[in-house]
C-alpha positions as CSV (number, residue, x, y, z in Angstrom):
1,X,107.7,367.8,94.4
2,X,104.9,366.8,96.7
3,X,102.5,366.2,93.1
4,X,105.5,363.4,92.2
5,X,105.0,361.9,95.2
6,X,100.6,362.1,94.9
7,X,100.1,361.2,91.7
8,X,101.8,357.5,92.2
9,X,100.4,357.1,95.5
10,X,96.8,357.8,94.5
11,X,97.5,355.7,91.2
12,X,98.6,352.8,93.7
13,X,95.3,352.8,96.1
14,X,93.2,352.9,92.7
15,X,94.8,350.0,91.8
16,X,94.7,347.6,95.1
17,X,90.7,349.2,95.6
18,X,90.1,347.8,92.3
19,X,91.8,344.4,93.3
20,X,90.4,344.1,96.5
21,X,87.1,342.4,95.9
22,X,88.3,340.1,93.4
23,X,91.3,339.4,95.7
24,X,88.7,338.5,98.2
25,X,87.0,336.4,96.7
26,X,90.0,333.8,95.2
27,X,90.6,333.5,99.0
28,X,87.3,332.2,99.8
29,X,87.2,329.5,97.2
30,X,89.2,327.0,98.3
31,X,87.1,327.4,101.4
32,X,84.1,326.6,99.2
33,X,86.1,324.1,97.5
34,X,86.3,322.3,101.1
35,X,82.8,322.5,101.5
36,X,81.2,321.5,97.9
37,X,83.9,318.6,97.9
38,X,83.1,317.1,101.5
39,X,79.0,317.2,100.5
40,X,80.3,315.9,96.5
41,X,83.3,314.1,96.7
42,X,83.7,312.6,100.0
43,X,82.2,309.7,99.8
44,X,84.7,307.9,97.6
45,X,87.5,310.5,97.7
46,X,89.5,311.5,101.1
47,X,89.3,315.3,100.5
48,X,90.8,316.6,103.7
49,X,94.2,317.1,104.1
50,X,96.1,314.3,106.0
51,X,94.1,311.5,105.8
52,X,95.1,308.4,105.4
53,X,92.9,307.2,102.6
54,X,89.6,307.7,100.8
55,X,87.1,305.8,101.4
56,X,86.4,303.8,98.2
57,X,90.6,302.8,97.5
58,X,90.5,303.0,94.2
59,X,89.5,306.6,94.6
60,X,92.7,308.7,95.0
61,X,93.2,311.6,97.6
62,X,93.0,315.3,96.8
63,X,96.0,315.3,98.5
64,X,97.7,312.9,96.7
65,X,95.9,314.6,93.3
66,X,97.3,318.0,94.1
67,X,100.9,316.4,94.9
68,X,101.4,314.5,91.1
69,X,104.2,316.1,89.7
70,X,103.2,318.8,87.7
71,X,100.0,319.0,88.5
72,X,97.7,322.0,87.2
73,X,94.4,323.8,87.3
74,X,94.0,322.6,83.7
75,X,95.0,318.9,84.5
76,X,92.7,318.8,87.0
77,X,89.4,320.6,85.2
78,X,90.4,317.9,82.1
79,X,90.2,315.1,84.7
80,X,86.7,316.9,86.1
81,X,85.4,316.6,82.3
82,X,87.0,313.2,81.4
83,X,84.2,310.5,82.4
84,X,86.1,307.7,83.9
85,X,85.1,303.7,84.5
86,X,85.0,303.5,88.2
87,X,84.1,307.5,88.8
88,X,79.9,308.9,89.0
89,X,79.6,311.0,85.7
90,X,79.5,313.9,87.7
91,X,78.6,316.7,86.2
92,X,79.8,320.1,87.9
93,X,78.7,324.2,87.8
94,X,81.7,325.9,86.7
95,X,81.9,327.9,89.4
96,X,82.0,324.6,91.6
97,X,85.1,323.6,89.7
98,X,86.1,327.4,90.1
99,X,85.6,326.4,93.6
100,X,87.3,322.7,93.9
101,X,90.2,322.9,91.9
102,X,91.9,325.9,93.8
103,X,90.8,323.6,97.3
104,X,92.6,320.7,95.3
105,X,96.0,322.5,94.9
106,X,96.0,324.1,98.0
107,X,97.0,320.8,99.1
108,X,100.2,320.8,97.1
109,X,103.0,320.5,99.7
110,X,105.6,323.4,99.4
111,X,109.3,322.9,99.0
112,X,110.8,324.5,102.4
């Protein structure tokens, strides 16, 4: 009985050990993202959540980004690779996008 009972348990811990570091690190990016996109992205873009506008107007908020219906990590590493008229060809690490676009949707309000 008590072997039932071990043999899950131990099967469980395997599995959140083996997690845990790459857990870990998915929480820290949008942190980075926050970072790399205040020193990248900040001077046209308003990157922070709740403010009122970016700087250059034409440039939208992240907020505003994140909050387009149906918005996507995909969308939004498509729009990182698509040069556009009035954007800097910027030309991003991946693990900078890896960084920014989790930041970007963590701005995506929730429905409560």
């Amino acid at each position: 009985m008590k072997r039932a009972i071990l043999v899950p348990s131990i099967a469980l811990l395997v599995s959140l050990l083996a997690l845990g570091p790459g857990q870990a690190q998915q929480i820290d990016r949008p942190k980075r993202g926050l970072i790399l996109a205040k020193q990248i992205c900040a001077q046209c873009h308003s990157v922070e959540k709740g403010s009122p506008r970016s700087p250059k107007p034409p440039a939208p908020r992240f907020e505003s980004i994140a909050n387009i219906p149906g918005m996507t990590a995909r969308a939004i590493i498509v729009a990182l690779h698509t040069s556009h008229p009035t954007m800097p060809n910027m030309m991003l690490e991946r693990d900078e996008i890896d960084d920014i676009v989790p930041y970007i949707l963590s701005l995506k309000r929730t429905n409560r």
